[in-house]
C-alpha positions in Angstrom: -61.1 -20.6 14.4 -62.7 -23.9 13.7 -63.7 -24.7 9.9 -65.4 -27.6 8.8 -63.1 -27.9 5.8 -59.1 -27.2 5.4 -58.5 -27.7 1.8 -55.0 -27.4 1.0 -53.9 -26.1 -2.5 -55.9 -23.4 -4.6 -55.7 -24.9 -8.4 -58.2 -25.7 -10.4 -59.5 -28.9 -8.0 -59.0 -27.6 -4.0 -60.8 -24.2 -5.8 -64.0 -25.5 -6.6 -64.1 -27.6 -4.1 -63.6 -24.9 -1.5 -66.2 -23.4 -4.0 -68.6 -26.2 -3.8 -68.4 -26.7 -0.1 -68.6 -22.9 1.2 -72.0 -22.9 -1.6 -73.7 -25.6 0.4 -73.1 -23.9 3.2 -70.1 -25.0 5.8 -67.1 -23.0 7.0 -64.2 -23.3 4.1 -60.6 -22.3 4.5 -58.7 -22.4 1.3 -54.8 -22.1 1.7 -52.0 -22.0 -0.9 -48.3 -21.4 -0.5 -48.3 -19.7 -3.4 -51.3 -18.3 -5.0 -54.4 -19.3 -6.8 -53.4 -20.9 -10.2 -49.9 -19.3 -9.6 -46.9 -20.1 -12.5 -45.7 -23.3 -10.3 -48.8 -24.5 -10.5 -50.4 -27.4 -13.0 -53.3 -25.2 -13.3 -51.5 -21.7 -13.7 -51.6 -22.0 -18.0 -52.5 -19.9 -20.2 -55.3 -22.2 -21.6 -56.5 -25.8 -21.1 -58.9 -28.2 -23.2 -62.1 -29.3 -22.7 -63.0 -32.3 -24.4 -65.4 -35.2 -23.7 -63.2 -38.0 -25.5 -61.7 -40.6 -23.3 -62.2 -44.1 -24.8 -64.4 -46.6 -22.7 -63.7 -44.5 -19.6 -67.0 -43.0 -19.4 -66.9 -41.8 -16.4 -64.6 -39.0 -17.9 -66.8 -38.4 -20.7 -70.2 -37.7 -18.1 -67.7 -35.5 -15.9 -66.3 -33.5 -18.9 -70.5 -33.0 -19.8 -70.9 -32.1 -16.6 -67.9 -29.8 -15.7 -69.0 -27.7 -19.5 -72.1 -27.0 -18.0 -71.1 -25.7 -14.7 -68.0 -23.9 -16.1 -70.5 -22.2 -18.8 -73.2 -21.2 -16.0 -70.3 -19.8 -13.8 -68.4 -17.9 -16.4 -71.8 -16.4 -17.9 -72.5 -15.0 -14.5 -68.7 -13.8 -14.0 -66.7 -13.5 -17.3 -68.1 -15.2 -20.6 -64.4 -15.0 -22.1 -63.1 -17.6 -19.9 -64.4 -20.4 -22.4 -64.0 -20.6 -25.8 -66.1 -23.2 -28.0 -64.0 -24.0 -30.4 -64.6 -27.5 -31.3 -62.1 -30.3 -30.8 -60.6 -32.4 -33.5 -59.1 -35.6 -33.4 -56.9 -36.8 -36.1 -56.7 -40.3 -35.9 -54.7 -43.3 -38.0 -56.6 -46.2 -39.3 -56.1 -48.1 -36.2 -57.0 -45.8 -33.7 -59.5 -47.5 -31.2 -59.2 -44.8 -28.9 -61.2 -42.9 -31.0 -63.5 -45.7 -31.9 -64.1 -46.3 -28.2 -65.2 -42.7 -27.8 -67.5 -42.9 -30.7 -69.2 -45.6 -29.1 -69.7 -43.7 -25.6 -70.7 -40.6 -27.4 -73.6 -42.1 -28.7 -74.8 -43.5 -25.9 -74.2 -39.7 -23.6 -75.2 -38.1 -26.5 -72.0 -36.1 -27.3 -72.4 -33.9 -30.4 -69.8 -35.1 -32.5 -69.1 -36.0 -36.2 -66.6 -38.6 -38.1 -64.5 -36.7 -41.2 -63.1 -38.5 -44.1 -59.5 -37.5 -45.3 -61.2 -35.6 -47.8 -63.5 -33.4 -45.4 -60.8 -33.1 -43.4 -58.7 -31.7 -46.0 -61.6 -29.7 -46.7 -62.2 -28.0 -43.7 -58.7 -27.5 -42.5 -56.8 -26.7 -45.8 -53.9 -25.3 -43.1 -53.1 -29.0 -41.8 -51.4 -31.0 -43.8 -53.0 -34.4 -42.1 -49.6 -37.0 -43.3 -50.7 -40.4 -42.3 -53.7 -39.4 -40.3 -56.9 -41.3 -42.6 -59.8 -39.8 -40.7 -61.1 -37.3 -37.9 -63.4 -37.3 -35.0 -64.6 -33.7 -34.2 -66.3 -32.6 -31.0 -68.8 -29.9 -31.5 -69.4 -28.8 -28.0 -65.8 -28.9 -26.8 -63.1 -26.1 -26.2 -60.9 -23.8 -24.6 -60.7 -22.9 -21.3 -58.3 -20.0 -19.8 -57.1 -22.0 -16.9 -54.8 -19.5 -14.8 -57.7 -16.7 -15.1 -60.5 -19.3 -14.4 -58.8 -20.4 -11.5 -58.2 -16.8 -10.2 -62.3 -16.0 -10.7 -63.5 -19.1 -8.8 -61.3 -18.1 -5.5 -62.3 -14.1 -6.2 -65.5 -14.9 -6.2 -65.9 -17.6 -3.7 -64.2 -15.1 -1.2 -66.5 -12.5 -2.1 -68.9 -14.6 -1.0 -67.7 -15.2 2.1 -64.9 -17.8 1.8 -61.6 -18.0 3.7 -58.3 -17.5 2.2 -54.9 -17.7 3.1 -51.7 -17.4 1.5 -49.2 -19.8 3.4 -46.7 -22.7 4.3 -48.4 -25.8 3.6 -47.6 -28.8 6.1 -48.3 -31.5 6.0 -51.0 -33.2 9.1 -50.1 -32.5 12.6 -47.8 -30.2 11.5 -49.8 -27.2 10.3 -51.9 -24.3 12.6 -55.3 -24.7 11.4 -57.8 -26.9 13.5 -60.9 -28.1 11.3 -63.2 -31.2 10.6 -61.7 -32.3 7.5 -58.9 -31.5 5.3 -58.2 -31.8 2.2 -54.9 -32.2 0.2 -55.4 -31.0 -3.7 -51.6 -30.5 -4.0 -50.6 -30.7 -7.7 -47.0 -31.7 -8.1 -46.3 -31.3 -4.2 -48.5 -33.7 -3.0 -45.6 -36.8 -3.1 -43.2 -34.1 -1.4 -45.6 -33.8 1.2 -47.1 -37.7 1.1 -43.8 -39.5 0.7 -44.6 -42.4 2.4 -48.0 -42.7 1.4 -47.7 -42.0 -2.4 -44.2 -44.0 -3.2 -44.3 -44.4 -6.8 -47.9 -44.2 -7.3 -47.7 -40.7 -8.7 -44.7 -39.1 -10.6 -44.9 -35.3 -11.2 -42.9 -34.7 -15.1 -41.9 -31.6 -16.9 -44.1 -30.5 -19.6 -43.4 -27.5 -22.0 -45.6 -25.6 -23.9 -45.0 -23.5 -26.8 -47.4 -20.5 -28.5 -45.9 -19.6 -32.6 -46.8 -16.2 -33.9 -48.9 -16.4 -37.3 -48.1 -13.8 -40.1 -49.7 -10.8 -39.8 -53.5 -10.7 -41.1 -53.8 -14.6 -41.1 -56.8 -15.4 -39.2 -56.0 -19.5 -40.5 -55.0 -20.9 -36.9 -57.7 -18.4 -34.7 -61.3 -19.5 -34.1 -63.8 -20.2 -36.1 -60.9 -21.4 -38.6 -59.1 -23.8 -36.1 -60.3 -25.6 -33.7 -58.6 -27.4 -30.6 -57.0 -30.3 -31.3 -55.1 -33.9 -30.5 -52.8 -35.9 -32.7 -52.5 -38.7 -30.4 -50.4 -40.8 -33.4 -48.0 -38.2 -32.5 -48.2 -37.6 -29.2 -49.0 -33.7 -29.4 -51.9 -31.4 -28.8 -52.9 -27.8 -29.3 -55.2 -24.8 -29.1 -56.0 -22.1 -31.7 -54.3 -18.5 -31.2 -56.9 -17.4 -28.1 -56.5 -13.9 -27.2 -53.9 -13.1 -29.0 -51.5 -15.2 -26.7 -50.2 -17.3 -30.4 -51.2 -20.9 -31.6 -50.8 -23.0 -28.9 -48.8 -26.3 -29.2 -47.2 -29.1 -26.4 -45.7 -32.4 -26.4 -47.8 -34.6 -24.7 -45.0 -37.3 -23.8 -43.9 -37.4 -20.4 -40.9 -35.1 -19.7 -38.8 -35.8 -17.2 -39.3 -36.3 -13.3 -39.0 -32.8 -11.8 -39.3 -31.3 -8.3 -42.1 -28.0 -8.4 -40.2 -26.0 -6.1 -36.9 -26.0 -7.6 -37.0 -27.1 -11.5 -35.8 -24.1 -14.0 -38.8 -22.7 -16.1 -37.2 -21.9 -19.1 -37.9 -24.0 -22.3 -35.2 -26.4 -23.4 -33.6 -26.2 -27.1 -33.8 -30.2 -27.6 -37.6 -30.1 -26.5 -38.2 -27.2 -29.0 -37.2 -28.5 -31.5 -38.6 -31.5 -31.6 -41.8 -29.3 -31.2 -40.6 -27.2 -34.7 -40.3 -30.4 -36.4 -43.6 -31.2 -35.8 -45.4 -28.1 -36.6 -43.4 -27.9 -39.7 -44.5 -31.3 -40.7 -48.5 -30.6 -39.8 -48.5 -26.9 -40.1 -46.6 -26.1 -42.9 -47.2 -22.1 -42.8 -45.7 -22.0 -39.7 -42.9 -23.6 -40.2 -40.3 -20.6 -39.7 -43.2 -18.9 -37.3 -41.4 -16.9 -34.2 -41.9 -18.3 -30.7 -43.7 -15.7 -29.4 -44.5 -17.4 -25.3 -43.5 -20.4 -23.6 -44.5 -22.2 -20.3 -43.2 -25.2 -18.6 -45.8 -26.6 -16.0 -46.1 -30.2 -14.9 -48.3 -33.4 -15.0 -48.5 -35.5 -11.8 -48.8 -38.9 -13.5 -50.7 -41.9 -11.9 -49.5 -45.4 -13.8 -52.9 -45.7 -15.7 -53.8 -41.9 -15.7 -56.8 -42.1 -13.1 -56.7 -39.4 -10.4 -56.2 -40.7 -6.4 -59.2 -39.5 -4.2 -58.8 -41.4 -1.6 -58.3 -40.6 2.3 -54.7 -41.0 4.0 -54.6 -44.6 5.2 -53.5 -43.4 9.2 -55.9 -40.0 9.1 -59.3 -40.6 9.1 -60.2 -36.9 7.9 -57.3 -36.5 5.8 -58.2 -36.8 2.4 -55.9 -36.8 -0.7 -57.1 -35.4 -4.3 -54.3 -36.0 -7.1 -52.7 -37.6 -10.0 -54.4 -35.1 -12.6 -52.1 -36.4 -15.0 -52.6 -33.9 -17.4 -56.0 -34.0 -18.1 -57.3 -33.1 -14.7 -58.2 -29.1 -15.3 -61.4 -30.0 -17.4 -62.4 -32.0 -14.6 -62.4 -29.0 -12.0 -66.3 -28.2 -10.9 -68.1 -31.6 -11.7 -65.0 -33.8 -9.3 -65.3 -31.1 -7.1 -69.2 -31.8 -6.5 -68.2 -36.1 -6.8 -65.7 -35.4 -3.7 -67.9 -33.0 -1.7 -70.6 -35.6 -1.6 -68.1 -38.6 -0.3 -66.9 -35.7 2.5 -70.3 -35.5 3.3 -71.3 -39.2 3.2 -73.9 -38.5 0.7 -71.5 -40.6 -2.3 -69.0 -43.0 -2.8 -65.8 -42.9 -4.0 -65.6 -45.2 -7.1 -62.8 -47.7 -6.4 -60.7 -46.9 -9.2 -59.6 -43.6 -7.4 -58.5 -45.7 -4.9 -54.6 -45.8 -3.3 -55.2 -49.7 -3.1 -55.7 -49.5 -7.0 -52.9 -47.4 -7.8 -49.6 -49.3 -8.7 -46.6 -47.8 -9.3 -45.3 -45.7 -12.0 -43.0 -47.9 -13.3 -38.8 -47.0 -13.5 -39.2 -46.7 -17.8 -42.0 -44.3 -16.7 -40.3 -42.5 -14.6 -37.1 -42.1 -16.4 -39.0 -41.5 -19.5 -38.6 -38.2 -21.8 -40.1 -36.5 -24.3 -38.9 -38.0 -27.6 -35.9 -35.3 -29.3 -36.6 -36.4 -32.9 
């Protein structure tokens, strides 16, 4: 059979894409190797954040506007438990012009949002114990999303509507069965394996653990309304309230170590964990001795500066490439979808800083880095 689209890889990106593409009306096949959102996979979580901060990269912030309104008109149509509004704090130093940054472009996309003292904050979240944090940016609009389930609904429903899927091999081009117009590569942490030559350096796929604590029985301190998502990017770590009784929700946000999807071992290491107990002892104080009660280790597929690679393959003309999430790609998932299917269909560009010409490598510090033990 002859599709007009071949997209390759069924997380949160090649998903709605196939999504977007089937909706306006051309033949999509979707293929995976190993399931939608599946527990190799950077989008097969438990949970991910939607946020709108990002600094002066405002392209981010109108995508992450644009991505809550699709998810929310989706998921009220399909499941409404798929997105939690929770809020989003940031707890910031005094020099944190990240935050600052964000400020700035909030105001001018109009992103509900308000700056906290260190006395509100102390206020509001009595169960935080803030340390050297001075101030906080909150994010009224932002929140949780359940990522592996998310994923799951957009290809159930998309084939219900008529969509191809298959569950196979995934080859790179000229090697694979499937005759269509285009395809489409949204790989995760494969794509380098399958783009060696291509890719290089330019993207670097790291181990990332994730840890959920159990909260004494009754204490309703670290659920919603009471906690909200959150960032402490002084200390390099992020988290989500206990959603669905699944346990309060933190990860490292460091770069672990360069891993290989197919082959690395999923079970949480001891140095990594504790250097996550340290932290929630010093910033959570009540859960200090809390059980670990779920862990996951997934993986971020890190450009150099963090921006993803849409770009196509340099010798295929309709060979395209989508990657480089680098951990923040999930929120993304419907509004890029909708930026790349108008480029496929030569109704958009591609802004140049998605470009394989702008990407330099991740550098051998990068590479080699991990996620700080103390």
């Amino acid at each position: 059979m002859r599709y007009d689209y071949a997209i390759f890889g069924a997380g949160v990106w090649g998903a709605w894409l196939a999504r977007t593409l089937h909706r306006s009306g051309k033949k999509v096949l979707l293929v995976d190797q190993h399931g939608p959102a599946n527990n190799r996979a950077s989008s097969g979580g438990e949970t991910r954040i939607i946020r709108m901060g990002y600094g002066t990269k405002a392209i981010y912030t109108e995508w992450s506007l644009r991505a809550l309104r699709l998810y929310k008109e989706f998921y009220a149509k399909t499941d409404p438990t798929l997105f939690h509004n929770t809020g989003m704090l940031w707890m910031c130093r005094d020099n944190d012009e990240f935050a600052r940054q964000s400020i700035d472009v909030f105001k001018k996309q109009d992103v509900r949002h308000e700056v906290l003292t260190r006395g509100e904050l102390d206020k509001r979240y009595p169960q935080i114990d803030f340390g050297a944090c001075t101030w906080g940016l909150f994010e009224h609009d932002a929140g949780g999303l359940l990522a592996r389930r998310g994923v799951q609904t957009v290809v159930r429903e998309t084939v219900r509507e008529g969509l191809t899927y298959e569950q196979a091999f995934v080859a790179p081009p000229g090697k694979h069965k499937y005759d269509a117009g285009t395809y489409v590569y949204a790989c995760g942490p494969w794509l380098k394996k399958l783009f060696p030559e291509v890719l290089g350096n330019k993207i670097n796929p790291t181990r990332q653990e994730v840890f959920y604590f159990g909260t004494s029985p009754g204490d309703t301190a670290f659920r919603i309304p009471r906690m909200p998502c959150w960032v402490d990017g002084g200390d390099s770590v992020y988290g989500l309230p206990d959603i669905e009784n699944r346990g309060f929700k933190l990860a490292i946000d460091a770069h672990g170590p360069t891993i290989d999807p197919d082959t690395q071992d999923r079970a949480p290491t001891k140095a990594v964990m504790d250097h996550a107990r340290a932290y929630i002892a010093k910033r959570f104080p009540s859960l200090k001795d809390a059980p670990l009660t779920q862990a996951e280790v997934c993986q971020y597929e890190n450009t150099a500066n963090g921006d993803y690679v849409i770009d196509k393959h340099p010798e295929h003309a309709n060979v395209w490439l989508l990657g480089g999430g680098s951990g923040h790609g999930y929120k993304h998932g419907p509004a890029l979808a909708e930026y790349v299917a108008a480029a496929l269909e030569g109704k958009g560009r591609i802004d140049p800083m998605f470009s394989l010409a702008a990407k330099a490598d991740v550098s051998a510090a990068q590479r080699n880095a991990t996620i700080p033990q103390k």
